[in-house]
C-alpha positions as a printed Julia matrix, in Angstrom:
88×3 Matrix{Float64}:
 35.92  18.74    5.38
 37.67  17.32    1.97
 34.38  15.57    1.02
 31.83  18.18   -0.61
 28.28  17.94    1.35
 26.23  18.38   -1.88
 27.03  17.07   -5.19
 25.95  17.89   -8.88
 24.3   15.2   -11.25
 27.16  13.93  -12.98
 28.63  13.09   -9.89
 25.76  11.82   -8.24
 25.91   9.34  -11.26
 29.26   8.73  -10.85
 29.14   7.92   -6.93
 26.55   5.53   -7.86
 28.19   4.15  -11.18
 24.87   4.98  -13.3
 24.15   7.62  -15.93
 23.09  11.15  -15.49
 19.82  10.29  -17.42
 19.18   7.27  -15.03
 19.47  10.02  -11.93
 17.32  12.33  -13.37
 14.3    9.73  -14.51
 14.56   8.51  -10.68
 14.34  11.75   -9.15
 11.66  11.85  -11.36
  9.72   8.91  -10.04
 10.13  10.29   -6.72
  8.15  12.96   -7.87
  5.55  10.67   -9.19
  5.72   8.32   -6.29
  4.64  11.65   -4.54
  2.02  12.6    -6.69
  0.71   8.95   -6.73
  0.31   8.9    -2.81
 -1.51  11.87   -3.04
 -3.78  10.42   -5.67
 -2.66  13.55   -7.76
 -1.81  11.05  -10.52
 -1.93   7.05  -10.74
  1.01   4.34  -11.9
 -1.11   4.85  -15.9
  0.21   8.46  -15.8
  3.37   7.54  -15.27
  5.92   7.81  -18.05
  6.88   4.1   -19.85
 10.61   4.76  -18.84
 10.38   6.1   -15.3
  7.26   3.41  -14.24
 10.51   0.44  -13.72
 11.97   3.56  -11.04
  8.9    3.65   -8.78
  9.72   3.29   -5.59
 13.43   3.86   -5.77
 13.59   6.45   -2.84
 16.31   7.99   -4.7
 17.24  11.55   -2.84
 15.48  14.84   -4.18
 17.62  17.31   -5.54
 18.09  20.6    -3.43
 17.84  23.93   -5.99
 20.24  26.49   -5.13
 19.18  28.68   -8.1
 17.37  28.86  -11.06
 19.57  26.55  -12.78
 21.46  24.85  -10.27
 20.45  22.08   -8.67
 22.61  19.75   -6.6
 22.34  16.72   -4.29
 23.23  16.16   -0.42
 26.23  13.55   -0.68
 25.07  11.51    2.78
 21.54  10.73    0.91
 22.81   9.52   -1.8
 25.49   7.11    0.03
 22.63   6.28    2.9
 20.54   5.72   -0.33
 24.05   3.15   -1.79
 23.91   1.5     1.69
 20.09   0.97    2.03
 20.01  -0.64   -1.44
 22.46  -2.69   -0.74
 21.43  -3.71    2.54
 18.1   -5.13    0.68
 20.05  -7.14   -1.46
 19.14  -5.34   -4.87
């Protein structure tokens, strides 16, 4: 297999032509998202720069270790083709 199954941050953000700091605050509104449909937390609790990534359905990360942390390369291009497929 040349392409690598999972796939770091920065390349994540590369794939989808968006920063590392973009990835990370919509993995992070995944989490919220979570918490929100739990009714662990509401939209108010939400952090002013992730609230605009609610919804996203970006891909969660996987942790391999402690620090390492890495991302399965056919979510985040099923993620690419279902965004695009909305039209957004």
């Amino acid at each position: 297999m040349s392409e690598k199954a999972l796939v770091t941050i920065t390349d994540a953000a590369k794939i989808i032509s968006m920063s590392r700091a973009t990835v990370y605050r919509m993995i992070q509104a995944g989490d919220y998202d979570q918490q929100i449909a739990q009714g662990k937390k509401s939209k108010e609790d939400v952090p002013q720069a992730i609230r605009g990534y609610l919804g996203c359905r970006f891909p969660r990360m996987i942790r391999l270790g402690p620090r390492c942390v890495r991302l399965n390369r056919a979510e985040v291009e099923a993620w690419i083709a279902s965004r695009a497929s909305q039209g957004v």
